[in-house]
BAFI-784871 format. One line per 5 residues: number of its first residue (from 1); for each residue x, y, z of C-alpha. Coordinates in Angstrom, 3 decimals. Each point is the difference from the previous one (the first is absolute). Layout:
NUM) X,Y,Z | ...
***
This chain:
1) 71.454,199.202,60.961 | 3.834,-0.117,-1.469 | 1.993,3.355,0.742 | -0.197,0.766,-3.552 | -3.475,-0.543,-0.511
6) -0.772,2.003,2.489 | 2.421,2.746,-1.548 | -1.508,-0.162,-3.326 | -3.365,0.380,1.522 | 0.880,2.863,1.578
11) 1.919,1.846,-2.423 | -3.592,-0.653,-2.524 | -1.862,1.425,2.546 | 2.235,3.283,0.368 | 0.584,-0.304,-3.997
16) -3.813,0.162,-0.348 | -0.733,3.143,2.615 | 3.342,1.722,-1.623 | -1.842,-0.445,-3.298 | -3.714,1.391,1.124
21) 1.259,2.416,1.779 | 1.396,2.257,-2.178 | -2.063,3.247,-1.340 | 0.325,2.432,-2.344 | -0.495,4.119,0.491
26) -3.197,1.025,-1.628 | -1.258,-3.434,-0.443 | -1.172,-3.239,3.035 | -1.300,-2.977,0.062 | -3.791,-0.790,-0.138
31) -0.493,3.050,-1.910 | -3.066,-1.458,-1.871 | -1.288,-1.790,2.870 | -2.842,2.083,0.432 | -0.915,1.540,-3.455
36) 0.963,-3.265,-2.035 | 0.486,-3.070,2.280 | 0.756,-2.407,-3.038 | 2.242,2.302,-1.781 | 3.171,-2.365,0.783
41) -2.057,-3.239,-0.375 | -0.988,1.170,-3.445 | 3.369,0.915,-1.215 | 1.522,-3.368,1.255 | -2.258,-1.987,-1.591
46) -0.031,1.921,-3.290 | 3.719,-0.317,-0.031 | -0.081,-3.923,1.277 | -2.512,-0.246,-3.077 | 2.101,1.494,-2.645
51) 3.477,-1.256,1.651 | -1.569,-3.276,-0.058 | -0.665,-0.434,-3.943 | 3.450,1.630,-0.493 | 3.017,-0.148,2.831
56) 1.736,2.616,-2.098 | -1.768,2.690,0.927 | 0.718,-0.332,3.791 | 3.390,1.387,-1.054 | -1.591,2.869,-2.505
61) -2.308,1.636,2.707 | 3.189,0.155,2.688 | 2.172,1.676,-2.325 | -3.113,2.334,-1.185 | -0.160,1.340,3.859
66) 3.695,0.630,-0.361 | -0.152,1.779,-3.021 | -3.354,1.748,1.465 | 2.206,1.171,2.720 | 2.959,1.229,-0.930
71) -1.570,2.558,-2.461 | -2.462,2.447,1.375 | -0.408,-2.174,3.175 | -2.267,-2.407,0.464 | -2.964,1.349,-1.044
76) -0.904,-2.502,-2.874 | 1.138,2.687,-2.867 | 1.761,-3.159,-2.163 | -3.704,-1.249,-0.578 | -1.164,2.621,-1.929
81) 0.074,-0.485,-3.699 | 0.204,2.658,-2.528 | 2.663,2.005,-2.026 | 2.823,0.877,1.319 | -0.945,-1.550,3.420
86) 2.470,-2.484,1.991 | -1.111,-2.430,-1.416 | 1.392,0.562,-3.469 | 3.648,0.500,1.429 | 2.289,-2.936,-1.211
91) 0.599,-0.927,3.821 | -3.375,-0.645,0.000 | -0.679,-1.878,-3.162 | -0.077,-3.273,1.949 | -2.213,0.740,2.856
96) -2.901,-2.833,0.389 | -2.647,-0.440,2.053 | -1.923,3.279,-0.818 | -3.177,-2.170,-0.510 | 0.258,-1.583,3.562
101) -0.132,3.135,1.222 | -2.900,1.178,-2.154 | -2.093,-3.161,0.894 | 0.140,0.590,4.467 | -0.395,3.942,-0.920
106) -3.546,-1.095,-1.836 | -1.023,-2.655,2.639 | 0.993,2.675,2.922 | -2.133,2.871,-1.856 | -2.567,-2.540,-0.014
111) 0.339,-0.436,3.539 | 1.159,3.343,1.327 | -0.429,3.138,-3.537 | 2.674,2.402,0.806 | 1.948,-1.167,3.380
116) 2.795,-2.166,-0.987 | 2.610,1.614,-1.771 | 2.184,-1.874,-2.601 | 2.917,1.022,1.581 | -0.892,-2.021,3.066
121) -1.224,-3.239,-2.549 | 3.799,-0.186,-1.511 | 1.124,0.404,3.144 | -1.740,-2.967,1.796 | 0.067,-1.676,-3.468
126) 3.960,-0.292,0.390 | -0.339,-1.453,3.364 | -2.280,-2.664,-1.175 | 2.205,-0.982,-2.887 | 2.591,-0.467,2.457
131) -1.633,-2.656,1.855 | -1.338,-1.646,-2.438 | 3.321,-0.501,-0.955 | 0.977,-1.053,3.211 | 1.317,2.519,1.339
136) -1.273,1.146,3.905 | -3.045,2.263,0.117 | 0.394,3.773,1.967 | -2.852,2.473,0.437 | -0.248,3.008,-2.372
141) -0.967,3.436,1.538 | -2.818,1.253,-2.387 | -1.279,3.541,-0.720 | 1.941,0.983,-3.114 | -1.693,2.195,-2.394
146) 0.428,0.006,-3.981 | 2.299,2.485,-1.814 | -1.075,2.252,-2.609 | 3.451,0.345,-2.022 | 1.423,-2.674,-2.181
151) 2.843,0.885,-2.106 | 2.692,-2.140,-2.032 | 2.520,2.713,0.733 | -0.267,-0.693,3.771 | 0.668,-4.055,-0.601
156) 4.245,0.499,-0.705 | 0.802,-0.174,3.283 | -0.822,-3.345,0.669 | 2.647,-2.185,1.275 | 1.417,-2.069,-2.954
161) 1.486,-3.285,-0.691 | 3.645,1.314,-0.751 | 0.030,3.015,2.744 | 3.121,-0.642,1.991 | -0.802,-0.663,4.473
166) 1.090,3.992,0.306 | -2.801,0.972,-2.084 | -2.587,-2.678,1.184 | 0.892,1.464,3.453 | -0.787,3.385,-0.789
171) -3.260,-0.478,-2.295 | -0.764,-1.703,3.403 | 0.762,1.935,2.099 | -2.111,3.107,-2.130 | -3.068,-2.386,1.285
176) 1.076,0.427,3.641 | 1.095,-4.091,-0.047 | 3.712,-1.077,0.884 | 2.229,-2.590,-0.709 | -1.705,-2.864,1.464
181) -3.436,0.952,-1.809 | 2.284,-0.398,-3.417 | 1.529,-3.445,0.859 | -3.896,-0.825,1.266 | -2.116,1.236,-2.694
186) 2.384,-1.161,-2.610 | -1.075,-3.584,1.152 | -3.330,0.206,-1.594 | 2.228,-1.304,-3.274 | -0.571,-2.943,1.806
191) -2.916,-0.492,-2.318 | -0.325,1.204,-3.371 | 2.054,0.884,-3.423 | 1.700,2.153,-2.010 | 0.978,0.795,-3.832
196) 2.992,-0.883,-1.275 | 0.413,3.911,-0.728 | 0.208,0.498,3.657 | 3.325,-2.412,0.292 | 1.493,-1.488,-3.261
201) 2.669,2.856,0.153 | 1.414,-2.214,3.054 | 0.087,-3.124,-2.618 | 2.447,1.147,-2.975 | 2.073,2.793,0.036
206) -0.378,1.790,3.736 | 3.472,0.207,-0.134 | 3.423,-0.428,-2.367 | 0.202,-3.410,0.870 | -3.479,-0.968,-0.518
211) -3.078,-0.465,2.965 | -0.440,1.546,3.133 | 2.514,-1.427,2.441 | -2.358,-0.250,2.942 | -1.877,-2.498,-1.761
216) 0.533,-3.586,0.325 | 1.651,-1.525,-2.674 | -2.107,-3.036,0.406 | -2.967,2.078,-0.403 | 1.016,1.913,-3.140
221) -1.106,-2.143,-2.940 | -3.269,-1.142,1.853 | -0.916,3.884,-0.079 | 1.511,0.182,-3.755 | -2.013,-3.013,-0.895
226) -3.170,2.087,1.333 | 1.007,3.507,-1.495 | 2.313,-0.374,-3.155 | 1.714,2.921,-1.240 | -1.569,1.925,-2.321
231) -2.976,-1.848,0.974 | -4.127,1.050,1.026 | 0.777,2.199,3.017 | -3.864,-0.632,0.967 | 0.726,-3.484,1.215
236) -0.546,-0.347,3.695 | 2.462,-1.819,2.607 | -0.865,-0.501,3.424 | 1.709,2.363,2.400 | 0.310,-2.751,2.649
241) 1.392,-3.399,-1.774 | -1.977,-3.165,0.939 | -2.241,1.799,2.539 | -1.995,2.775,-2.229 | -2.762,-0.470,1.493
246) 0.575,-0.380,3.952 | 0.428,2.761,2.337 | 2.992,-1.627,1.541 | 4.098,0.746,0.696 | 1.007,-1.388,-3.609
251) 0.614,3.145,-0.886 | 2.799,1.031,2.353 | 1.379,-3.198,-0.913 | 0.331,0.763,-3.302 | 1.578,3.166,0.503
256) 2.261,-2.052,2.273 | 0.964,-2.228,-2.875 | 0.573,2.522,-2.460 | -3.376,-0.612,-1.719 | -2.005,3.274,0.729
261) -1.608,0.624,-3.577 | 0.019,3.668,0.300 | 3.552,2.338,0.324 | -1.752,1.781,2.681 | -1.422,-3.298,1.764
266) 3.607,-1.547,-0.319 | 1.713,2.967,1.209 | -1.637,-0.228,3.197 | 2.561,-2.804,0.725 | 3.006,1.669,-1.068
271) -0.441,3.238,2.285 | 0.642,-0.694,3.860 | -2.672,2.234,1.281 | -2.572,-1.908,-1.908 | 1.669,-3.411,0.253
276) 0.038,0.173,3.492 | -4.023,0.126,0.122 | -0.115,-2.585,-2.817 | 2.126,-2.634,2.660 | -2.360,1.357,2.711
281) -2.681,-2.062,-1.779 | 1.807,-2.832,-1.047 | 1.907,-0.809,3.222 | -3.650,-0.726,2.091 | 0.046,-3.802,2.372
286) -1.653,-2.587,-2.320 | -4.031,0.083,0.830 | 0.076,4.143,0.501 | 1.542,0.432,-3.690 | -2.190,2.720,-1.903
291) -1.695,1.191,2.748 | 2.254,3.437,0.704 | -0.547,0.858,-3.556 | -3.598,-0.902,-0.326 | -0.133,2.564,3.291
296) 2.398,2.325,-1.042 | -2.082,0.079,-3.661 | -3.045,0.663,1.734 | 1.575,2.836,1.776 | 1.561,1.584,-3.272
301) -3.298,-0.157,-1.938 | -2.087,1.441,2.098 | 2.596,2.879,0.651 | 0.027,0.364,-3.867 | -3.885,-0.427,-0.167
306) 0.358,3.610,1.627 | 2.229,1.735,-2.394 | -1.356,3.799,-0.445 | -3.634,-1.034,1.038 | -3.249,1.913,-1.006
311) -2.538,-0.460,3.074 | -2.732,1.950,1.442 | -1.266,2.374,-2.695 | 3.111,-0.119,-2.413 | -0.738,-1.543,-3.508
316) -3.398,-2.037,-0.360 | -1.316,-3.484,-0.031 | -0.320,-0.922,-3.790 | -3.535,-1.920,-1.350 | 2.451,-1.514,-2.484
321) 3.930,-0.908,0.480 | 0.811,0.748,-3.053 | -1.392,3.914,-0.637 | -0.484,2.725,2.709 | -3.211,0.763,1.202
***
């Protein structure tokens, strides 16, 4: 075998132990294995179903779990419907794949009524999206149990596309995750879209002398062209250029080129701290590239699949996603 063959070998094989061995406090792996044995089958295959009559919504359940977590924990709160509930917060306004979810919660009450929680099916649900996208698969401790409380009042602290790194870092680090979970989480916009609300103040008049200097020139009228000013702020742009739909380093490389859609993606590049993590991905031997942030994801998600978990006899399994028990 050539030195570097063998090298890349062995730096899958630690990359794949570094990913499955990570748990969570309150939560392990296998936690169904005896009351619901096909309760991660189910979900995969519900979501391969569903992903595989539209790719789209890969990206939709991923950022659902993020938006599950960072409010309340992850304790599937976002998926209940109702007045007033997080839902209905504008943040929230363009969360899909509710109906994946719903679909493995009524196969798994089929299966096992009352034991999976549908905390736990987002969770695994954003893992699955992630391979299916190509991204590398990591295990998902299990045992999450469903919140109670969903209020639109609790969704403003969400990290949004114009917050500055200083604030990302510290709505971060609220969650208990650091620098390097920012830079790494942040690289789930390596599928999906946005609005033009979220970034067509970068395009005209971000500053006296027109657009946002960290963009590239080059780039400017391409983004124009898809968000004109004064335009439908509904229309969607990929967050990745070229690549929406591949779990892959494209990107980091936008950000390197000055073509990171949103002011908080882009600024990621233009802070050292951050930067520094951003070249820590992109600088990889040819053959090995992706694989430290394909680990290194797997490592951030499950530490934010355990944001402010309810376990043992804290909130309740729900019959339906959508509505407490």
């Amino acid at each position: 075998m050539e030195p570097r063959s063998f090298y890349s070998l062995l730096f899958l094989l630690l990359a794949l132990a570094s990913v499955n061995s990570v748990h969570g406090q309150g939560t392990r792996q296998g936690f169904y294995s005896s009351s619901c044995p096909r309760a991660e089958s189910i979900v995969k295959s519900t979501v391969q179903s569903h992903v595989k009559s539209d790719p789209t919504l890969a990206a939709g359940l991923l950022r659902m779990h993020f938006h599950d977590c960072f409010v309340q924990g992850c304790d599937g709160s976002v998926l209940i419907s109702g007045a007033n509930t997080e839902r209905t917060n504008f943040a929230n306004l363009g969360l899909r794949g509710f109906e994946v979810i719903d679909d493995a919660k009524t196969q798994l009450e089929a299966a096992c009524p009352g034991v999976v929680s549908c905390a736990d099916i987002l969770a695994l649900a954003a893992r699955d999206s992630v391979v299916l996208s190509g991204g590398l698969s990591y295990q998902v401790p299990t045992g999450r149990r469903d919140g109670r409380i969903s209020q639109a009042s609790d969704v403003n602290n969400l990290p949004a596309p114009f917050d500055s790194v200083d604030v990302q870092k510290q709505k971060f680090a609220d969650k208990g995750l650091n620098t390097q979970d920012l830079v790494t989480l942040l690289g789930a916009h390596t599928i999906g879209t946005t609005a033009c609300q979220f970034f067509s103040n970068r395009l005209y008049n971000f500053t006296a002398n027109g657009p946002d200097p960290s963009i590239d020139p080059s780039f400017i009228s391409q983004l124009q062209s898809l968000c004109p000013q004064n335009g439908d702020g509904s229309n969607r742009v990929a967050l990745d250029t070229g690549s929406q739909r591949a779990f892959d380093l494209s990107y980091y490389n936008n950000l390197r080129r000055g073509r990171g859609i949103l002011q908080s993606d882009q600024a990621l590049w233009n802070d050292d701290s951050t930067q520094k993590i951003v070249q820590g991905y992109l600088g990889l031997i040819r053959g090995l590239l992706g694989l430290k942030f394909n680990v290194e994801f797997g490592k951030s998600m499950v530490k934010m699949g355990n944001i402010e978990l309810k376990t043992g006899t804290d909130g309740e399994i729900r019959k339906i996603c959508s509505a407490i028990n």
